[in-house]
C-alpha positions as CSV (number, residue, x, y, z in Angstrom):
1,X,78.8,65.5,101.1
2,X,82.4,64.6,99.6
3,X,81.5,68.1,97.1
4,X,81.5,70.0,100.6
5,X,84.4,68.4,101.5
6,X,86.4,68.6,98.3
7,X,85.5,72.2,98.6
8,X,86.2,73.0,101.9
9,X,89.9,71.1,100.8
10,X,90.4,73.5,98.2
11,X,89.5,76.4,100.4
12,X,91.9,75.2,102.7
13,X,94.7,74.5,100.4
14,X,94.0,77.7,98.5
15,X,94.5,79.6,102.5
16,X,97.3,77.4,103.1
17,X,99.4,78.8,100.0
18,X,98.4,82.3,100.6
19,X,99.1,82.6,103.7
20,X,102.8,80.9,102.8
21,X,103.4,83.3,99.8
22,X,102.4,86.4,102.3
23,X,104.5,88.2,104.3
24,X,104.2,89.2,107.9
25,X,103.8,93.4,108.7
26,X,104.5,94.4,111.8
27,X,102.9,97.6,111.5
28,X,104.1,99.7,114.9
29,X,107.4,99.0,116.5
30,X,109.4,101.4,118.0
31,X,112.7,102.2,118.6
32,X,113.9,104.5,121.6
33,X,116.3,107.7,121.1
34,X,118.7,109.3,123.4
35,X,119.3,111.9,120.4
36,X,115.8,112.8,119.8
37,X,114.8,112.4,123.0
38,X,111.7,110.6,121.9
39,X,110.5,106.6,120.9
40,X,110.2,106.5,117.1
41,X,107.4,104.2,115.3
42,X,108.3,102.5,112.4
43,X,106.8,99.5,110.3
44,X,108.4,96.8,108.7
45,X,107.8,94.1,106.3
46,X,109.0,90.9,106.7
47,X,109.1,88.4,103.8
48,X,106.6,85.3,103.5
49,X,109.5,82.7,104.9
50,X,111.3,84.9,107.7
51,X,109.3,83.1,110.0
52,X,110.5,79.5,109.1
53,X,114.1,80.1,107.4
54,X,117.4,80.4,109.5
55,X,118.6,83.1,106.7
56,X,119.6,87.0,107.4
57,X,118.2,89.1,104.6
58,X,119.0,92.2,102.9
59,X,116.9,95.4,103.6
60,X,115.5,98.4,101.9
61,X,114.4,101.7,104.1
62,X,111.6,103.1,102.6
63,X,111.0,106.7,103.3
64,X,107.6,108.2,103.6
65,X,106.4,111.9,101.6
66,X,105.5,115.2,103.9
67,X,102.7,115.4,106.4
68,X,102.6,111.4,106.0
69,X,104.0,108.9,108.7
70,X,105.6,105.3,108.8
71,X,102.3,104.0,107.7
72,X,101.3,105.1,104.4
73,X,103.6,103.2,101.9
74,X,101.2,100.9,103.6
75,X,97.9,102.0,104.0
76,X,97.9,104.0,100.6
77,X,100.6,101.7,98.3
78,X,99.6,98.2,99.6
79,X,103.5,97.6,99.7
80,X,103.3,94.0,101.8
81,X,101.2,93.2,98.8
82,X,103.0,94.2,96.2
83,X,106.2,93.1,97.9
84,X,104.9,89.7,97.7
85,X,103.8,89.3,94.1
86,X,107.6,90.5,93.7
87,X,108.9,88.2,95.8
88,X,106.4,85.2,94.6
89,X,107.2,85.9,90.9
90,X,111.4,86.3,91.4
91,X,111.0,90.1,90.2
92,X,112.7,91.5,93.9
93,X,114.8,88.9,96.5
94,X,113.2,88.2,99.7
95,X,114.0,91.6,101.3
96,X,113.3,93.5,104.6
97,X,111.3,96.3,104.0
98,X,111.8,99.2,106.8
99,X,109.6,102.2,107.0
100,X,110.2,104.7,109.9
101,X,108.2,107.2,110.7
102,X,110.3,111.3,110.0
103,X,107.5,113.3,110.9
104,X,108.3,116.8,108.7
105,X,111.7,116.1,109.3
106,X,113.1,116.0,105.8
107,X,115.0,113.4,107.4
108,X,117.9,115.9,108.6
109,X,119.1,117.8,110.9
110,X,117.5,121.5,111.5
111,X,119.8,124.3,111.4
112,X,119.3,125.0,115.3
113,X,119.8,121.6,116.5
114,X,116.3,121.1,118.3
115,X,115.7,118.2,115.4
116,X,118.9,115.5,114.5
117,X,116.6,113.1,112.8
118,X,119.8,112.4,110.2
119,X,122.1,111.7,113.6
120,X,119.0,109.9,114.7
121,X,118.9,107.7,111.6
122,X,122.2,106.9,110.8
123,X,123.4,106.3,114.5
124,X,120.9,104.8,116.6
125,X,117.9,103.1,114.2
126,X,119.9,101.7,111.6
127,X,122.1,99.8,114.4
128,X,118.8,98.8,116.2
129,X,116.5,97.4,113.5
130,X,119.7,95.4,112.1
131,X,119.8,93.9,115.7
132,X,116.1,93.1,115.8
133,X,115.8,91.1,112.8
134,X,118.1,88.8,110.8
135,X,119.2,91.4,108.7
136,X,122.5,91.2,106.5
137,X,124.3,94.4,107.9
138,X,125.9,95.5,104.7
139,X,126.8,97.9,102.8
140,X,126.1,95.4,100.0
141,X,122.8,94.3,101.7
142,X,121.4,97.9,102.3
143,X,119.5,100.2,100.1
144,X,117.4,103.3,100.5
145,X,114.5,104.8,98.5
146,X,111.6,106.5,98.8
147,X,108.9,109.4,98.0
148,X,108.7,113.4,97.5
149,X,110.1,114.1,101.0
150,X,111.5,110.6,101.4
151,X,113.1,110.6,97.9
152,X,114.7,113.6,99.5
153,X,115.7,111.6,102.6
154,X,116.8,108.7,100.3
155,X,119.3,111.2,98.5
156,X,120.8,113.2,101.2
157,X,121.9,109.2,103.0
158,X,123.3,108.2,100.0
159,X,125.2,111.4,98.9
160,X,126.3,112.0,103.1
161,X,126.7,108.3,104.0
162,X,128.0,106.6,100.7
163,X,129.7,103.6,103.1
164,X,126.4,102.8,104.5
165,X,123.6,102.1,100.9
166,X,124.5,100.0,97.5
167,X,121.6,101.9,96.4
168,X,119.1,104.9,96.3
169,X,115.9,104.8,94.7
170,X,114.2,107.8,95.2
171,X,110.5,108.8,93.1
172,X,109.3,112.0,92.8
173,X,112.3,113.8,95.0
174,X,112.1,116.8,96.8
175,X,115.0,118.0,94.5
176,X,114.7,122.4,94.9
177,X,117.4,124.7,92.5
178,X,119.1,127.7,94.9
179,X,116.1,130.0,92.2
180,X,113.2,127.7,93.6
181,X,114.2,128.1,97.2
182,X,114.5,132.3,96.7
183,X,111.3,132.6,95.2
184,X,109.2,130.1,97.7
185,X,106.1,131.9,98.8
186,X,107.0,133.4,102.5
187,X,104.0,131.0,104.0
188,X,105.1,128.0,102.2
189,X,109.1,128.3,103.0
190,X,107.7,128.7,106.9
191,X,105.8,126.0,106.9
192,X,107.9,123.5,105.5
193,X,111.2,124.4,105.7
194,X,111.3,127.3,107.9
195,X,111.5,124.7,111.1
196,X,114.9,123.5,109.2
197,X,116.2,126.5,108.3
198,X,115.0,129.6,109.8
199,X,111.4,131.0,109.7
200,X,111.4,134.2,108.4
201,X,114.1,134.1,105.9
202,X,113.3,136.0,102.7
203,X,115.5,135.7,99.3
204,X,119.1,135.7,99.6
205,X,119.3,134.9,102.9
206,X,117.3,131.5,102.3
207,X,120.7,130.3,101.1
208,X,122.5,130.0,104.1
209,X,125.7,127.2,104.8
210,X,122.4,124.5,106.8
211,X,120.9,125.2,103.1
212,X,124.5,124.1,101.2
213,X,124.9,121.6,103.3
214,X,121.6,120.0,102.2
215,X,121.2,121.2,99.3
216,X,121.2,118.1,96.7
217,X,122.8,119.8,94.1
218,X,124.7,121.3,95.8
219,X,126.2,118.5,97.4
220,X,126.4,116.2,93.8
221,X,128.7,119.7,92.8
222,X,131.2,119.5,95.7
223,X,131.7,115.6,94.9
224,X,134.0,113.8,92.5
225,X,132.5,111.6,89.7
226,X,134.4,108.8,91.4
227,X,132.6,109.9,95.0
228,X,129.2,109.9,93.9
229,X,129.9,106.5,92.3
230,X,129.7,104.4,95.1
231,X,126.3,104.5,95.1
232,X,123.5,103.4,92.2
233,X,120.9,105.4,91.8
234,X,117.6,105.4,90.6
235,X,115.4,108.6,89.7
236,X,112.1,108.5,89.0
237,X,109.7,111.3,88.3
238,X,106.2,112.1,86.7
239,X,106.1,114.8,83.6
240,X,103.5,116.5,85.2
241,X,104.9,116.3,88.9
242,X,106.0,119.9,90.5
243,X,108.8,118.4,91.2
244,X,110.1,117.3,87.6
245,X,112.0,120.9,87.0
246,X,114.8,119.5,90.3
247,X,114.4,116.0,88.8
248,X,115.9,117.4,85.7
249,X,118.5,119.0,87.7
250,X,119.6,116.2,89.4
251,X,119.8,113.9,86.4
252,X,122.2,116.8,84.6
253,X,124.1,116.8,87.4
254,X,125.0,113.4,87.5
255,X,125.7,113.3,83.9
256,X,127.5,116.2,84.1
257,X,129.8,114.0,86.5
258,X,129.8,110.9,84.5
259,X,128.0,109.1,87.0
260,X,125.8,105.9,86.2
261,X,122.3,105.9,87.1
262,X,118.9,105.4,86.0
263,X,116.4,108.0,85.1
264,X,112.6,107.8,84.4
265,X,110.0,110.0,83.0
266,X,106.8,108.6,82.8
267,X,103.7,109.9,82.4
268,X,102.2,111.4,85.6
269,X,101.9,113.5,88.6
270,X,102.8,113.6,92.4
271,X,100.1,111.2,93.6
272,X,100.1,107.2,95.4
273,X,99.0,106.1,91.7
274,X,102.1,107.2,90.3
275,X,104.5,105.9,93.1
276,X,102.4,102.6,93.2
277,X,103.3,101.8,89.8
278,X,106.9,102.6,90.4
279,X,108.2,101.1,93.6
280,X,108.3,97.8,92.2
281,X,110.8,98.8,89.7
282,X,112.9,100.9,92.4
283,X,113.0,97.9,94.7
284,X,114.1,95.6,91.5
285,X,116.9,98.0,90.5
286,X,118.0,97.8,94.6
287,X,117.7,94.3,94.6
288,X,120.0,94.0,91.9
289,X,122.6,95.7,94.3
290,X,122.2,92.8,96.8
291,X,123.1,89.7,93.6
292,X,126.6,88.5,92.6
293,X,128.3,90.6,89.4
């Protein structure tokens, strides 16, 4: 009898400190927009002693890849998980994890104005998920990263809104040369970027001013060294990802403008194992944003 109830201590105990050391996932909230005309569901993580501390914390938005939703850095990276080991071991701060849901958006706005999910972003869901939770609302306190489509998204914030993110962190970006956009396969370009662009475009004409004006590149080559600087960045991408060739691109470019960032190579391709093994390290580099120089 007392080995049953020695036991059934430990068992106790051992549920006691997990469930302390875990954080709490809300994993559907919404928010309502006038400027899309639609509710938006996002997910958010909230760290193991938001619950019981008085303190605002800092945040992270975490953008999801094309065709996915504001689920999978969840269902397919385990990211409460992981952001708790971080968290537990001192590796990330206790931070707000934020992951909306962009559709195919790219997270901008399309060329015909039927789709402003940047105006959407920027203006109305920041502002309301900084009201809902004790979040430090912060330039200092705010960072942005994210995967393939949402490594995109995390770019285009930072490079457009540099007063709003002390950091990007995007892996495995959806970083496309003006050469890789002309020769696109005509049922590719209309399926993903034709809705943001213009279906039907062909070559040349793919490389219109709604292009330039989100065009990565082309936006890092309109900017001053001293511009792009008010953000750090973070660039990670696999050496057998599709996307490595704009990767490449992107890291030049920044060199090219003396600005300071981080770039990764590792070994790998566009898959959840890669980006697994990598956000931890993007959130750490953010995190470091958010501590005293």
């Amino acid at each position: 009898m007392k080995h049953f109830l020695f036991l059934l201590l430990s068992l106790c105990t051992a549920s006691a400190l997990h469930a302390q050391n875990s954080g709490k996932v809300i994993e559907q909230a919404t928010v309502a927009s006038k400027v899309l005309s639609r509710t938006v569901n996002y997910t958010v993580y909230l760290p193991a002693d938001y619950d019981y501390s008085q303190r605002s914390y800092p945040v992270v938005y975490l953008l999801h890849g094309y065709t996915d939703d504001n689920t999978g850095w969840l269902q397919f990276a385990d990211i409460n998980r992981l952001a708790d080991r971080a968290i537990a071991d001192g590796t990330i701060p206790p931070m707000i994890i934020v992951m909306p849901d962009a559709d195919s958006s790219w997270y901008i706005n399309s060329y015909d104005g039927k789709e402003k999910y940047e105006d959407f972003f920027i203006r109305e869901f920041i502002p309301a998920v900084e009201k809902t939770y004790r979040i430090k609302a912060q330039k200092r306190f705010r960072g942005v990263a994210g995967l393939s489509m949402g490594g995109y998204g995390s770019l285009i914030y930072a490079l457009k809104h540099p007063d709003y993110f002390a950091a990007a962190a995007p892996l495995s970006s959806g970083v496309f040369s003006d050469e890789e956009m002309v020769r696109m396969p005509d049922a590719e370009w209309d399926r993903m970027l034709g809705p943001l662009y213009g279906r039907g475009l062909k070559g040349q004409a793919r490389l219109s001013k709604a292009w330039y004006d989100n065009s990565v590149l082309a936006i890092i080559d309109k900017k001053t060294g001293s511009e792009l600087n008010k953000v750090r960045y973070w660039i990670d991408c696999g050496d057998d990802d599709f996307l490595a060739v704009g990767n490449s691109l992107l890291h030049i470019a920044l060199r090219s403008k003396l600005v300071a960032h981080e770039y990764r190579v590792r070994n790998g391709a566009h898959n959840w194992g890669y980006w697994r093994s990598g956000i931890i390290d993007a959130l750490a580099f953010i995190g470091e944003s958010f501590r005293p120089k």
